[in-house]
C-alpha positions in Angstrom: 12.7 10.9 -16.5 10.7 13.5 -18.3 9.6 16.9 -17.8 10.1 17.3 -13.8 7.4 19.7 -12.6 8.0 21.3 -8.8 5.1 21.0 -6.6 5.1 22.4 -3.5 3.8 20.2 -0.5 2.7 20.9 3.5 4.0 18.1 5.8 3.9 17.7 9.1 7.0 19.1 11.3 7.2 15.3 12.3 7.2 13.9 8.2 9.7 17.1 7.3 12.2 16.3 9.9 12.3 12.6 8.8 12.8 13.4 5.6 15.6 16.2 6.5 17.3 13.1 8.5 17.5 10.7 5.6 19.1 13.5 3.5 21.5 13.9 6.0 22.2 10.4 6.7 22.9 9.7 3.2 19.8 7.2 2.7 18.5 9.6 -0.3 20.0 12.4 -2.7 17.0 14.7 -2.0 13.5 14.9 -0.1 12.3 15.1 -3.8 13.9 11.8 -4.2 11.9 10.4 -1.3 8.3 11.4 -2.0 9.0 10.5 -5.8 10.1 6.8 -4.4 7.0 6.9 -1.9 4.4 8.2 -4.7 5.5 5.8 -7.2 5.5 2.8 -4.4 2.0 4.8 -3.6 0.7 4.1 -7.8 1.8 1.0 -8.1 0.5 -0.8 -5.0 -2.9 1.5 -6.6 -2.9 0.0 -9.5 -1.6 -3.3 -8.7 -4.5 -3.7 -6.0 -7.0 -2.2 -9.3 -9.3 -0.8 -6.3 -10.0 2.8 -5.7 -9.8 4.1 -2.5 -13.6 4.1 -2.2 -14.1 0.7 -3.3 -11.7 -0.4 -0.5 -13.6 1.4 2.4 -16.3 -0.3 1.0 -14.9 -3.7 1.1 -13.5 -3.3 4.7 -16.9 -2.5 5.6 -18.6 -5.2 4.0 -15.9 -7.7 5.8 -16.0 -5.9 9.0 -20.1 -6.7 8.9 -19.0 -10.7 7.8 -18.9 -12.2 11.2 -16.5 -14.6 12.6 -14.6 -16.7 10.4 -15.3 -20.4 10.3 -11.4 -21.3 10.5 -9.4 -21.1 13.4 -5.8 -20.7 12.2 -4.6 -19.1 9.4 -3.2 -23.1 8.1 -6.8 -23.8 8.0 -7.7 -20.9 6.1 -4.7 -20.8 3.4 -6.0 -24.9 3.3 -9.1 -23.7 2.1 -7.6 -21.4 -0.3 -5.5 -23.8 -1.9 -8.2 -26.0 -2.2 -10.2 -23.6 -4.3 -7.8 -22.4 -5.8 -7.0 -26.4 -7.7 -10.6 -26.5 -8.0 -10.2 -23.9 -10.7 -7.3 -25.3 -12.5 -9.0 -28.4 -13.8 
């Protein structure tokens, strides 16, 4: 694991109690356990996606300003993808 550093954190009464509840139903060891899972869940989803927070406001913007979408179901739409997608693997 490493060097574990504390950090203290403010939560909401709401988050706090959650948390309290999972220790005490057995689901985790610790609240420390929890945010460690949740922060590391947090990181990689981060770097998997490879966007910062920033960039991603900015691309919800940019598609909120798009306009309708010229398919009607999501089938017609993964079609589409698909379709690009083997037009790039020949």
């Amino acid at each position: 694991m490493g060097i574990v550093e504390k950090v203290t954190v403010s939560l909401p009464q709401e988050t706090a109690e959650f948390l309290r509840s999972e220790v005490e139903n057995g689901s985790y060891a610790s609240p420390s356990d929890i945010v460690g899972e949740a922060v590391q869940e947090w990181k990689e989803r981060r770097d998997l996606l490879g966007y910062s927070p920033k960039e991603l406001n900015i691309l919800v913007s940019e598609a909120e300003g798009s306009g309708s979408s010229p398919f009607a179901t999501m089938d017609e739409l993964k079609a589409e993808a698909r379709r690009l997608y083997l037009s790039t693997q020949r």
